[in-house]
C-alpha positions as semicolon CSV with decimal commas, in nm:
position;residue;x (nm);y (nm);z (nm)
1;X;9,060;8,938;7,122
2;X;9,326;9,088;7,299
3;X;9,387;9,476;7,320
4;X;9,645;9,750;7,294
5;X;9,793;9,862;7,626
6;X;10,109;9,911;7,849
7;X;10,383;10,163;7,837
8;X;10,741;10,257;7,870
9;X;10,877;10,565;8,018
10;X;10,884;10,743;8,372
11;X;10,994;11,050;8,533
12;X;10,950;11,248;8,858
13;X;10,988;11,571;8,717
14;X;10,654;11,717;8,521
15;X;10,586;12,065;8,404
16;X;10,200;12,139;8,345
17;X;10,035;11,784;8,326
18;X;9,760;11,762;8,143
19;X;9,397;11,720;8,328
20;X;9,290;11,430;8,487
21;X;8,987;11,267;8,266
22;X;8,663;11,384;8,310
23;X;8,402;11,237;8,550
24;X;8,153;11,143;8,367
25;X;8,383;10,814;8,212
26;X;8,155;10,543;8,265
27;X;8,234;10,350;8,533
28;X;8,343;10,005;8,544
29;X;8,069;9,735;8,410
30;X;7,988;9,376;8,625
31;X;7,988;9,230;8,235
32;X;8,385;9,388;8,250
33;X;8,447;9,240;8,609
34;X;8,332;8,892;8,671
35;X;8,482;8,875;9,006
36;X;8,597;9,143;9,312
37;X;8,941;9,099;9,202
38;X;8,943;9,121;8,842
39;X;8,715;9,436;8,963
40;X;8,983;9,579;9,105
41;X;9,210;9,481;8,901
42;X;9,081;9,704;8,652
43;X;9,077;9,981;8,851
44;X;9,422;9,960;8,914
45;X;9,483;9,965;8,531
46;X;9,272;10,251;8,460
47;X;9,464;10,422;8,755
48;X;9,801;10,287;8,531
49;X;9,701;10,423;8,212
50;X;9,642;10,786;8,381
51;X;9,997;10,794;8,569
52;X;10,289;10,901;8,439
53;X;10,409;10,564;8,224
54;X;10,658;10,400;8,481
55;X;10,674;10,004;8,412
56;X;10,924;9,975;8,735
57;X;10,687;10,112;8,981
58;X;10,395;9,955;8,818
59;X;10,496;9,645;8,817
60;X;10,532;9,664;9,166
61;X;10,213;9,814;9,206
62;X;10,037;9,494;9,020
63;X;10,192;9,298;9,196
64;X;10,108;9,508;9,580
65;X;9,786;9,501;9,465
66;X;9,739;9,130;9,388
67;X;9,930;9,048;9,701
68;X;9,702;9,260;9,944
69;X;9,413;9,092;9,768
70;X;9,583;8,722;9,781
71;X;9,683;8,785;10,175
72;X;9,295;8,874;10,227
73;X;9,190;8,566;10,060
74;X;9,416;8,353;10,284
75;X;9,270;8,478;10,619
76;X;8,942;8,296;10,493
77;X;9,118;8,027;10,360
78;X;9,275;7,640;10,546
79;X;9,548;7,603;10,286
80;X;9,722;7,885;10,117
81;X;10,005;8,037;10,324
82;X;10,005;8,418;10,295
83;X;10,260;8,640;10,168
84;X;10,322;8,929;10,423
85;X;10,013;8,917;10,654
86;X;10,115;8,741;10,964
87;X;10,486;8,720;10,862
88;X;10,839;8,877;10,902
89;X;10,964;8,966;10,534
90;X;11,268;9,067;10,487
91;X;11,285;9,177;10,816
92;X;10,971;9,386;10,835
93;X;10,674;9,270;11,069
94;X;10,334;9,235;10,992
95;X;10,165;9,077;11,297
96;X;9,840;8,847;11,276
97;X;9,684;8,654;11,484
98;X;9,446;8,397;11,333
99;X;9,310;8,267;11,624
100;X;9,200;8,616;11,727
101;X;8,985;8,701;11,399
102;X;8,663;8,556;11,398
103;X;8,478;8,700;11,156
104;X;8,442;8,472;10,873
105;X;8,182;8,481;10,578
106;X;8,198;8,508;10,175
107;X;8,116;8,861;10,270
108;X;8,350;8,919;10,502
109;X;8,644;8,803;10,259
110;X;8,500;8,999;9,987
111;X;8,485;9,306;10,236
112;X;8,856;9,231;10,374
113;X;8,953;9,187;9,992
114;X;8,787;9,537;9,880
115;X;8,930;9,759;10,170
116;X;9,247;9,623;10,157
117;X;9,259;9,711;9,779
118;X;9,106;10,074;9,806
119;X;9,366;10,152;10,058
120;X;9,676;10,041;9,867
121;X;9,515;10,182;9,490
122;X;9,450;10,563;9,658
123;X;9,778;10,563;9,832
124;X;9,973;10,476;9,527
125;X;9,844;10,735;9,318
126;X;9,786;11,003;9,572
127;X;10,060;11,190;9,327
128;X;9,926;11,095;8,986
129;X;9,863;11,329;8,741
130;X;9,466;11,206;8,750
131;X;9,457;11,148;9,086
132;X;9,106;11,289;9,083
133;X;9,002;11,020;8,860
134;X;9,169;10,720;8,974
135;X;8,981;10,811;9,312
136;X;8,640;10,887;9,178
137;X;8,641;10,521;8,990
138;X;8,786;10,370;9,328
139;X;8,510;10,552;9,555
140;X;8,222;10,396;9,266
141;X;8,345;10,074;9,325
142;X;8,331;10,061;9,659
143;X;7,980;10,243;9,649
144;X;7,836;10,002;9,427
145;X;7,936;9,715;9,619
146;X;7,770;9,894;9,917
147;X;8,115;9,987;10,112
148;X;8,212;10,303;10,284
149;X;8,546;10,433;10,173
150;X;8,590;10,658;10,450
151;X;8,575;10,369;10,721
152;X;8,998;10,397;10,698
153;X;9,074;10,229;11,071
154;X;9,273;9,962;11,029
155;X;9,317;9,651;11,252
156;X;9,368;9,328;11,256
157;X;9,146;9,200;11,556
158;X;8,807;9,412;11,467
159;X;8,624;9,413;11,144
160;X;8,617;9,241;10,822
161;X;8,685;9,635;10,711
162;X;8,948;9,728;10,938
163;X;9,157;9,390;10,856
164;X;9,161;9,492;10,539
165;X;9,282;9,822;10,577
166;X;9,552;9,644;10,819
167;X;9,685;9,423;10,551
168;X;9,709;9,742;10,325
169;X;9,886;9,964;10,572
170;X;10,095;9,669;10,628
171;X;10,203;9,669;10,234
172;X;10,243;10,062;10,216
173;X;10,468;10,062;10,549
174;X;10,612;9,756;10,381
175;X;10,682;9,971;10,019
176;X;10,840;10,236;10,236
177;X;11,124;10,006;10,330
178;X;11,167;9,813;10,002
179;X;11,416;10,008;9,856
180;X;11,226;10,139;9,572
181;X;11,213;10,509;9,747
182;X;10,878;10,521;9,697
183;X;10,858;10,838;9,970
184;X;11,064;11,068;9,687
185;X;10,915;10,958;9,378
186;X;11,095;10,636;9,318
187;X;11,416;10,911;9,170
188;X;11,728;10,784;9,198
189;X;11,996;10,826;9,494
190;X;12,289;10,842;9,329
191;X;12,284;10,741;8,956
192;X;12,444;10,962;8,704
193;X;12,477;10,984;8,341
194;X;12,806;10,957;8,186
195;X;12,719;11,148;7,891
196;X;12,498;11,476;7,787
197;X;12,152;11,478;7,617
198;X;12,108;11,375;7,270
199;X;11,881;11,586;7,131
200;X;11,762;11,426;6,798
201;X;11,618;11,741;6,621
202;X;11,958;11,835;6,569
203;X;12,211;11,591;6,310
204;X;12,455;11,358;6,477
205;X;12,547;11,239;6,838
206;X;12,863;11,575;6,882
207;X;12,885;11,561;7,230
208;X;12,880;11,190;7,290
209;X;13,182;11,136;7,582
210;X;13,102;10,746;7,564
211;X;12,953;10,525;7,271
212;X;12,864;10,227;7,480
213;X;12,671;10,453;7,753
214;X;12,327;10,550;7,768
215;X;12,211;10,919;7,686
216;X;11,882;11,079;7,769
217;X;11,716;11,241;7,536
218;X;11,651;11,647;7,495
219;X;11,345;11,737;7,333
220;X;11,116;12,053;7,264
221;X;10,843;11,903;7,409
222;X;10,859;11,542;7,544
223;X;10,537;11,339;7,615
224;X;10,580;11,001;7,827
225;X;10,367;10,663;7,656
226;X;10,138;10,765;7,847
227;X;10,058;11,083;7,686
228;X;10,180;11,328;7,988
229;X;10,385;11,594;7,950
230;X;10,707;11,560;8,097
231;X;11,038;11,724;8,194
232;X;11,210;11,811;7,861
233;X;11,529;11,580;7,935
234;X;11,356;11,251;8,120
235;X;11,582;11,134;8,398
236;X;11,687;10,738;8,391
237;X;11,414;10,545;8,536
238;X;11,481;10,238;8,792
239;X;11,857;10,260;8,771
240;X;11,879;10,136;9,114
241;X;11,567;9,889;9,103
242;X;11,814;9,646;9,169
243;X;11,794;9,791;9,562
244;X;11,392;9,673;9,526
245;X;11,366;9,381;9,746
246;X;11,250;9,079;9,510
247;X;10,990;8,802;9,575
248;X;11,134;8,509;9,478
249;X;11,514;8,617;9,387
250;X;11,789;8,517;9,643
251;X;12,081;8,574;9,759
252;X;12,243;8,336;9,487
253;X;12,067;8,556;9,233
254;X;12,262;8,868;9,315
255;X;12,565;9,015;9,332
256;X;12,670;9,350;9,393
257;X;12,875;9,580;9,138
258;X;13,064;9,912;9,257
259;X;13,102;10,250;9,056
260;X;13,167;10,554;9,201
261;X;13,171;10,518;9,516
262;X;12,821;10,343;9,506
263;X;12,692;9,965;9,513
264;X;12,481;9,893;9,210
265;X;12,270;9,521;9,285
266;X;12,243;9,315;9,018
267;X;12,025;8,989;8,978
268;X;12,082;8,732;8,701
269;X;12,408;8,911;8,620
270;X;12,421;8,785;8,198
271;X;12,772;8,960;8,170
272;X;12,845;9,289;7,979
273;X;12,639;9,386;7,658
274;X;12,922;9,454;7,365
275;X;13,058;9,756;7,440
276;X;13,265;9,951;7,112
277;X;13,571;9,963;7,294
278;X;13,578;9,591;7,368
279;X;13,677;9,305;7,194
280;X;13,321;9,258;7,088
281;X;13,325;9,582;6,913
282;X;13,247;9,398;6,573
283;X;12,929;9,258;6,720
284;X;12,803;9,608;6,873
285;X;12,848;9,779;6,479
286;X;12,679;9,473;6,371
287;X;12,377;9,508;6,626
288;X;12,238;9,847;6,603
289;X;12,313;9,825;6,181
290;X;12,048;9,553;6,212
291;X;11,813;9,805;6,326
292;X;11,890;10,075;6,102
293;X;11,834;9,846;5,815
294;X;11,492;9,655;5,981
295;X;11,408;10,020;5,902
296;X;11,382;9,962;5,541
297;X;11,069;9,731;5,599
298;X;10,858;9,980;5,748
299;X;10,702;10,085;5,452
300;X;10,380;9,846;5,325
301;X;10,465;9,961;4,961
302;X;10,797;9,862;4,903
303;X;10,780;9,551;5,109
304;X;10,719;9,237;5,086
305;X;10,372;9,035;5,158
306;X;10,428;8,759;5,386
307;X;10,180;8,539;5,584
308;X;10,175;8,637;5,916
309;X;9,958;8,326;6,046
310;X;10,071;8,092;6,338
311;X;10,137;7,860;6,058
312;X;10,412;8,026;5,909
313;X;10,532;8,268;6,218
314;X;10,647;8,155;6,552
315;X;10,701;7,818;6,769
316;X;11,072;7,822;6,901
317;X;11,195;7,701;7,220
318;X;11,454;7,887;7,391
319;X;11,699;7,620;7,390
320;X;11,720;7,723;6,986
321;X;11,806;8,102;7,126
322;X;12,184;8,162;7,050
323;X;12,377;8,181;7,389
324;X;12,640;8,341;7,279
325;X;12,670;8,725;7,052
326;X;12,900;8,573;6,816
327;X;12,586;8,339;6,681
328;X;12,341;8,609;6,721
329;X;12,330;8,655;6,330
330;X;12,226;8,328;6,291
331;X;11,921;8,428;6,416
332;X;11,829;8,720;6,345
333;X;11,779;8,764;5,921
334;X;11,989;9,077;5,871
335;X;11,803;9,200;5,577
336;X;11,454;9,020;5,552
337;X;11,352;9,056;5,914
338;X;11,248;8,838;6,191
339;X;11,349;8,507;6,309
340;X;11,414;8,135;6,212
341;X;11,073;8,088;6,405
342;X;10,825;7,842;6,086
343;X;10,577;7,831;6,273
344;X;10,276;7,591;6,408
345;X;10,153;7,256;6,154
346;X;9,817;7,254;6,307
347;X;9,595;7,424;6,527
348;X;9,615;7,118;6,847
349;X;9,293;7,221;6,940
350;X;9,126;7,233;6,591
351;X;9,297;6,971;6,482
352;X;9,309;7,217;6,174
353;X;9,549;7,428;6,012
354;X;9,583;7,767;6,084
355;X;9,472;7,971;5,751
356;X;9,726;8,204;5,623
357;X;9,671;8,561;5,642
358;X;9,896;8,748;5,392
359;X;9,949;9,129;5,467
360;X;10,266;9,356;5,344
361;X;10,584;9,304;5,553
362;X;10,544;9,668;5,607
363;X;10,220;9,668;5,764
364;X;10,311;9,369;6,004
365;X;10,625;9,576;6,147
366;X;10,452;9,921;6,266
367;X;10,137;9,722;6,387
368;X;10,377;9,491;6,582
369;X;10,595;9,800;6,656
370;X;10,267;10,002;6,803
371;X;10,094;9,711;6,938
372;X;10,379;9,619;7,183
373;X;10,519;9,977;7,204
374;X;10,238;10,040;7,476
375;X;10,113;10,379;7,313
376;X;9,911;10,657;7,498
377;X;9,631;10,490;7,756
378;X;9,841;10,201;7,841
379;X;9,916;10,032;8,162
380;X;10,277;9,920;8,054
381;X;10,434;9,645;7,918
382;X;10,356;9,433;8,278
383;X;10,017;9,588;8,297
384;X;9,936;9,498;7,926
385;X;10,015;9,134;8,018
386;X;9,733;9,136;8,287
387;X;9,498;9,279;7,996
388;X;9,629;8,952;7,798
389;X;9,521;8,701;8,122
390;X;9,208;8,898;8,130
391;X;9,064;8,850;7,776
392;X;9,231;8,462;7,858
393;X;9,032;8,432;8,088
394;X;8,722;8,584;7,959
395;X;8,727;8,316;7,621
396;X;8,456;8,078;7,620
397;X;8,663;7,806;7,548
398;X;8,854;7,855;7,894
399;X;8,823;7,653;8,156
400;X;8,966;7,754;8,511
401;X;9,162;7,462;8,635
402;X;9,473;7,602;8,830
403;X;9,814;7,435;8,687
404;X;9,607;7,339;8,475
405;X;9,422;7,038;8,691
406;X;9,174;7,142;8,969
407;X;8,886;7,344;8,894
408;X;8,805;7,635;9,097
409;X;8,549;7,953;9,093
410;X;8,633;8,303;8,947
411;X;8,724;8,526;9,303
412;X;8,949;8,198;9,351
413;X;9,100;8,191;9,010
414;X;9,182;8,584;8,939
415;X;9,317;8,653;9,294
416;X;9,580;8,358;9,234
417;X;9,641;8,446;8,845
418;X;9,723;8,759;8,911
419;X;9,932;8,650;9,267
420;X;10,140;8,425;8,992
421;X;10,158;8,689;8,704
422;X;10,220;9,032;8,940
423;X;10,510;8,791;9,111
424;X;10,688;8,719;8,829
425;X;10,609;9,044;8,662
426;X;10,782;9,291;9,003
427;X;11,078;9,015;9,021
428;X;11,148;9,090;8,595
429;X;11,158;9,434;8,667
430;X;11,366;9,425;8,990
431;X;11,578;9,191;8,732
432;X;11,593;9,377;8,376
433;X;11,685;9,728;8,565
434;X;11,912;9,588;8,819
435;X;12,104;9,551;8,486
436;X;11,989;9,825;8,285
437;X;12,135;10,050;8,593
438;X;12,452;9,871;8,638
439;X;12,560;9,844;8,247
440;X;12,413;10,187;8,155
441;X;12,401;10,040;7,796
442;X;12,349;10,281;7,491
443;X;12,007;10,299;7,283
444;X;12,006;10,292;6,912
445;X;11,967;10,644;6,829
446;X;12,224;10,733;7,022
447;X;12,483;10,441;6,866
448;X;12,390;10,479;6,510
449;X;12,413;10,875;6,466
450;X;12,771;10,838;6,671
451;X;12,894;10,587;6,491
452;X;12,780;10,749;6,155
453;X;12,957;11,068;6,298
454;X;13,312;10,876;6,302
455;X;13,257;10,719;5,908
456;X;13,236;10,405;5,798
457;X;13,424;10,099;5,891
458;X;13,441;9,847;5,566
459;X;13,682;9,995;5,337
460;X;13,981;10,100;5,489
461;X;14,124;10,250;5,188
462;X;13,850;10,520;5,180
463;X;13,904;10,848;5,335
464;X;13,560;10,798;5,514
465;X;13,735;10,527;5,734
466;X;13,718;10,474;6,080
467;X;13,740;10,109;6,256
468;X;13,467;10,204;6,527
469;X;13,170;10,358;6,217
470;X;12,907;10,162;6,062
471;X;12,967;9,891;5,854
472;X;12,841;9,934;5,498
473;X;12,577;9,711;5,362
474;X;12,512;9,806;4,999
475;X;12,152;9,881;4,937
476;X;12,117;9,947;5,271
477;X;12,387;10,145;5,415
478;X;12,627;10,326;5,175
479;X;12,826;10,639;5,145
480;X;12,713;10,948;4,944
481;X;12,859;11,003;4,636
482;X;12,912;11,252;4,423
483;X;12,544;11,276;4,205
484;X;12,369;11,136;4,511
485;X;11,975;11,325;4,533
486;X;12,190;11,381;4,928
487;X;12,450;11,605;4,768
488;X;12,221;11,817;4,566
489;X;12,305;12,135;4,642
490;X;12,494;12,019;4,958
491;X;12,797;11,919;4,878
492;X;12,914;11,906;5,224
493;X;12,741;11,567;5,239
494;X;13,005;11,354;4,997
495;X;13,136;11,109;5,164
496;X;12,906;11,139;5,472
497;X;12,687;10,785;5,582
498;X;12,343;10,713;5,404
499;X;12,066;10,470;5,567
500;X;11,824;10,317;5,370
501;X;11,541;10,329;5,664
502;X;11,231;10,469;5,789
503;X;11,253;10,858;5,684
504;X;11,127;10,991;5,999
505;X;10,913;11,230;6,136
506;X;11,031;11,561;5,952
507;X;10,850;11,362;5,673
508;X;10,481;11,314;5,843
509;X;10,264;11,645;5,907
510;X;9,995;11,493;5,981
511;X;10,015;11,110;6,194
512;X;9,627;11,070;6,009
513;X;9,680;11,111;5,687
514;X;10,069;11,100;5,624
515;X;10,329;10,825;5,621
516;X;10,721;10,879;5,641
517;X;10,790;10,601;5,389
518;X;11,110;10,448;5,341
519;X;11,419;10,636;5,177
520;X;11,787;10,708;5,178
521;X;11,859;10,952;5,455
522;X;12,144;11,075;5,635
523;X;12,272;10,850;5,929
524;X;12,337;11,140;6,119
525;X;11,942;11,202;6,067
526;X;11,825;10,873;6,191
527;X;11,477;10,830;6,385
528;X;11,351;10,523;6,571
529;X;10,993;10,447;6,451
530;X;10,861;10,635;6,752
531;X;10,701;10,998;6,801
532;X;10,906;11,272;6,780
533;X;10,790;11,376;7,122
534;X;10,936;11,041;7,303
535;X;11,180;10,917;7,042
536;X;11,324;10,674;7,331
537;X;11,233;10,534;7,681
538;X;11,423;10,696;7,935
539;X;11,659;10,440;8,101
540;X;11,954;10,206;7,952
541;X;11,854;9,939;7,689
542;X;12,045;9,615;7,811
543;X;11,887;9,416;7,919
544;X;11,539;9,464;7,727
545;X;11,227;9,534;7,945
546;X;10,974;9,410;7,681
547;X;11,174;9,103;7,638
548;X;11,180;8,969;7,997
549;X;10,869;9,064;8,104
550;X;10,704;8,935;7,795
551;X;10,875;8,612;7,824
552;X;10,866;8,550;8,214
553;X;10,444;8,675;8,164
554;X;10,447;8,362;7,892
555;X;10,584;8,098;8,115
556;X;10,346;8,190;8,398
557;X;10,052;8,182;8,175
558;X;10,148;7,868;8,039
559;X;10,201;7,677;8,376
560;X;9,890;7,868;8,574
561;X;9,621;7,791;8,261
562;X;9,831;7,423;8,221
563;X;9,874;7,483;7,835
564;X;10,120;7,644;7,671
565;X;9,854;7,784;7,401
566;X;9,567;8,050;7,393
567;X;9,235;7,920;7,453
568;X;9,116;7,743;7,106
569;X;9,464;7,753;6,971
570;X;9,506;8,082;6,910
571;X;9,510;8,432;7,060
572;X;9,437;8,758;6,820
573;X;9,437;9,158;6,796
574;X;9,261;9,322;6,497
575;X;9,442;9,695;6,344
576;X;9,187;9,817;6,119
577;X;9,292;9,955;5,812
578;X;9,374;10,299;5,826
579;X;9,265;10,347;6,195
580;X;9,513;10,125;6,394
581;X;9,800;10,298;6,394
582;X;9,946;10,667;6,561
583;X;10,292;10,769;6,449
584;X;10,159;10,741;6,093
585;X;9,913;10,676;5,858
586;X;9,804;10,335;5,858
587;X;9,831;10,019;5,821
588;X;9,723;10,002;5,458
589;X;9,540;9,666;5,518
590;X;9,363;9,512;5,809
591;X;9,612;9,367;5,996
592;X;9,524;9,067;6,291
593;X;9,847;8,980;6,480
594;X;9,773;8,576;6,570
595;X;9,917;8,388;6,807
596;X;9,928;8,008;6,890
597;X;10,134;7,993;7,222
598;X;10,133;8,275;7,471
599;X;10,563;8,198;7,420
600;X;10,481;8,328;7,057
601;X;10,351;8,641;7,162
602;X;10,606;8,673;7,384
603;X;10,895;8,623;7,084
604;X;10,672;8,857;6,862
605;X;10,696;9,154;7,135
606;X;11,093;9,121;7,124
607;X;11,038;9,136;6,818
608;X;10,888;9,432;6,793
609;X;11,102;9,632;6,980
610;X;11,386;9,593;6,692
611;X;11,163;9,711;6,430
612;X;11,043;9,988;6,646
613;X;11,437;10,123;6,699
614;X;11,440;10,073;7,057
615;X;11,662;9,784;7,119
616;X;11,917;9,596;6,899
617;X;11,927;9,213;6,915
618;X;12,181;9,202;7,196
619;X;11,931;9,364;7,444
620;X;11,641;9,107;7,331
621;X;11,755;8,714;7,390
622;X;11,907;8,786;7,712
623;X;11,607;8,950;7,841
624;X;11,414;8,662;7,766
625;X;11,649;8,411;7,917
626;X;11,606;8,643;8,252
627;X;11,255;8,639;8,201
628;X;11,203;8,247;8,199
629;X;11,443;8,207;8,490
630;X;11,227;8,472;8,657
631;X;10,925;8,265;8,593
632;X;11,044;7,957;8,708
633;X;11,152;8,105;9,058
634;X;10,857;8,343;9,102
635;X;10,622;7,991;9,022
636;X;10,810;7,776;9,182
637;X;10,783;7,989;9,522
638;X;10,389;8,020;9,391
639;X;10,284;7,718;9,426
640;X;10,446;7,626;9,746
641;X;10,225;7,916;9,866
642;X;9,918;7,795;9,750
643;X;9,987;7,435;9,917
644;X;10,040;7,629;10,291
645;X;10,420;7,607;10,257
């Protein structure tokens, strides 16, 4: 079973965070933690789930922490090459001499691997909001495993200890310099919004200055995913990630944008989402009026029941995606949902079929939306991919053979999984936001309520018209008339946009035993499906986060575990009836998302970012294109590690 976890939103500025947990959690179990690393590991996403919900900086702490942990293992190792110890990256030093260090047990690698990991976990979140916690469930570990954490001198020439407290200091000197300006809360230099706040509470998008551009969001009260209050208007977070130096991007991956004055680095440049005032303005209506209307299925009683089984759901290559927008709605069902995806014949493993599992569409879209939303407690979306390779991992039917060929032991096999993953995981954010900064790209709340501001764009003989509104749909997205339950005793509203969608929060009291439904409601009132407290992440949309990490964490899984499906065929989370979800009542049914290939899971978390209102189609595909090519660098450069190149 796999669970719920990983987030989506950041900020610097706080007002009155909540407490840290208390100190009497339990700590961390051996049956959790069946090596030092995937010990740590866990740490490190408790720590995550505490902080303020920042997948940027995250993923660059998995990955810091994996790499401190992989460079310790190399010291005591004849083959793998290291990543920073001993070398000159990117034109900072961290000397070694191997010939000099001679002390060399299992416990000695196990101390260097714990030391190294303390330091770089209690630096990290020395300004977390549960700092407190974070180090009272570092200082157990290292207690339990009979370790002093105040033994901080580091070295590389003395201890087993002080090496690895070297190789951390190495890493945090090393994050000082790596353009992620970690020393002023990872805030941007010089990024700044081309438009005011949105604040949803009130109808419309008024003050819009440009359609195409991304908005923050202006709340009451505004709680980050992971359930911290935050500043009321969330800065953009990562828009100049692109500066973060990469692991296995080059030069050839990057090229460098200007705008105001100020050099914006991009990697995997995909070209320019479909901005309104270009010619692909048709395309960019079409988009977010895809997610307006994937609305209408959020609602278990007036949708339909589909099987939601690897057999019918899933198994597409990405040489199927579309490449270009114009073929986008080939792909994406406009009005049912979903994707041409028919999913697996058999189970390979089994030999079997997969049994069908038949739940309201309704259900299956705010379960996915939740599940992959990375909801309070979460580590974010790269931190709930380690979660995934942990539960992987812990299936009896798993084997550890690396690529999927040589056997090796469990300190052996987590310290390289999660080298491979928390690679590929820092290089798809240093990717995704490099873009995300550099095309500032609108979200959907912002696009639908301005376009429904300017009127509708299908019927040019109507006084509503206006070439740059929302297309029409009928039965989905129509105009008030007069008679309409909308003009009942507001006139004011003839003529104005309806939506057939997900009514929104002004319709749920109470998220345990209320449900919005589905309904016609103003455009100007639309709401993702998201609390009313976050309503949004806070940075651009294009290119989608979810989608690139999901699919670059897919490929890595598939090459490091040498099968491209979940041990015994199929991988599985369980929503319990009436207990699962937060934003609402629900789901009506028990719901199990299934899985056959971790590339399904991948597709379903795109997925789920449409129904949830966060991105339209044009932020998913190309995310997942940058996430495979991600992949294929970050494993490529991997394994040449691992052989002592």
């Amino acid at each position: 079973m796999v669970t719920a976890c990983g987030g989506s939103g950041e900020t610097s500025e706080t007002v009155d965070a909540p407490p840290p947990p208390p100190a009497t959690r339990e700590p961390l179990s051996d049956e959790k933690s069946p090596s030092l690393a995937r010990r740590w590991n866990e740490v490190l996403l408790e720590a995550i789930r505490n902080d303020y919900a920042r997948p940027t900086s995250h993923a660059r702490n998995l990955f810091h922490l994996s790499a401190v942990m992989y460079d310790a293992w190399t010291v005591y190792s004849d083959t793998e090459s290291s990543y920073l110890l001993g070398k000159t990256l990117n034109g900072f030093s961290c000397p070694f001499d191997r010939d000099g260090f001679t002390v060399y047990s299992e416990k000695a690698r196990e101390t260097t691997i714990s030391y190294a990991a303390y330091r770089l976990i209690t630096h990290r979140f020395s300004q977390s909001p549960s700092v407190a916690y974070t180090l009272l469930q570092s200082n157990r570990l290292m207690e339990t495993l009979g370790l002093n954490p105040e033994l901080a001198t580091p070295s590389a020439q003395s201890g087993a200890a002080e090496l690895g407290n070297y190789i951390a200091d190495c890493y945090i000197r090393y994050g000082l310099q790596d353009g992620s300006n970690e020393e002023n809360g990872y805030q941007s230099r010089y990024y700044q919004p081309v438009n005011p706040p949105i604040a949803p509470a009130e109808p419309g998008n008024p003050d819009v200055n440009d359609r195409g551009r991304w908005q923050a969001i202006e709340l009451e009260t505004s709680i980050d995913q992971s359930g911290n209050q935050v500043s009321s208007v969330p800065k953009f977070i990562g828009a100049e990630w692109g500066n973060v130096l990469p692991f296995a991007l080059t030069e050839s991956d990057r090229q460098s944008h200007q705008r105001g004055g100020h050099t914006y680095t991009v990697y995997l440049d995909p070209g320019e989402p479909p901005y309104p005032n270009s010619h692909y303005r048709e395309i960019y209506q079409r988009t977010f009026a895809l997610v307006a209307i994937w609305g209408a299925h959020l609602d278990p009683a007036k949708t339909p029941v589909i099987d939601i089984s690897p057999g019918a759901l899933g198994n597409l290559d990405i040489d199927e995606f579309p490449r270009d927008f114009s073929e986008y709605d080939q792909f994406y069902s406009l009005f049912a949902g979903g994707d041409p995806g028919k999913g697996h014949a058999v189970n390979p493993i089994t030999g079997q079929s997969y049994p069908k599992q038949e739940v309201p569409l309704g259900d299956y879209a705010r379960v996915l939306a939740e599940f992959w939303a990375d909801g309070p407690e979460s580590e974010t979306p790269p931190g709930h991919w380690f979660v995934i390779l942990n539960h992987v991992t812990d299936h009896p039917d798993f084997e550890r053979r690396l690529w999927g060929a040589e056997s090796v032991g469990p300190l052996e096999w987590d310290i390289k999984a999660y080298f491979s993953l928390g690679a590929a995981m820092h290089d798809s954010a240093v990717a995704a936001w490099s873009n995300k900064g550099w095309y500032d790209f609108t979200r959907p709340v912002s696009a639908i309520r301005a376009m429904a501001d300017l009127g509708q764009s299908s019927d040019p003989a109507a006084a509503s018209y206006h070439p740059e509104g929302l297309p029409l749909y009928p039965g989905f997205i129509e105009l008030v008339r007069e008679g309409d339950p909308l003009a009942q005793n507001q006139p004011e509203n003839i003529g104005k946009i309806k939506l057939y969608s997900w009514r929104g929060p002004d319709y749920i009291e109470s998220p345990q035993t209320d449900i919005a439904g589905v309904g016609w409601i103003l455009a100007e009132n639309w709401w993702p499906y998201q609390r009313p407290t976050f309503v949004t992440p806070p940075f651009a949309g294009y290119v989608s986060g979810h989608s690139t990490f999901s699919r670059a964490a897919a490929e890595v899984l598939t090459a490091i575990t040498g099968s491209e499906y979940f041990p015994g065929g199929m991988g599985e989370f369980e929503a319990p009836k009436n207990e699962f979800l937060v934003f609402e009542r629900g789901p009506s049914t028990d719901v199990t998302l299934q899985w056959a290939t971790y590339r399904d899971a991948s597709d379903q978390c795109s997925l789920s970012r449409i129904w949830g209102g966060i991105h339209p189609p044009v932020d998913d595909l190309r995310g997942r294109f940058m996430g495979e090519k991600v992949a294929q660098k970050a494993i490529n450069l991997v394994q040449a590690m691992f052989a002592g190149d």
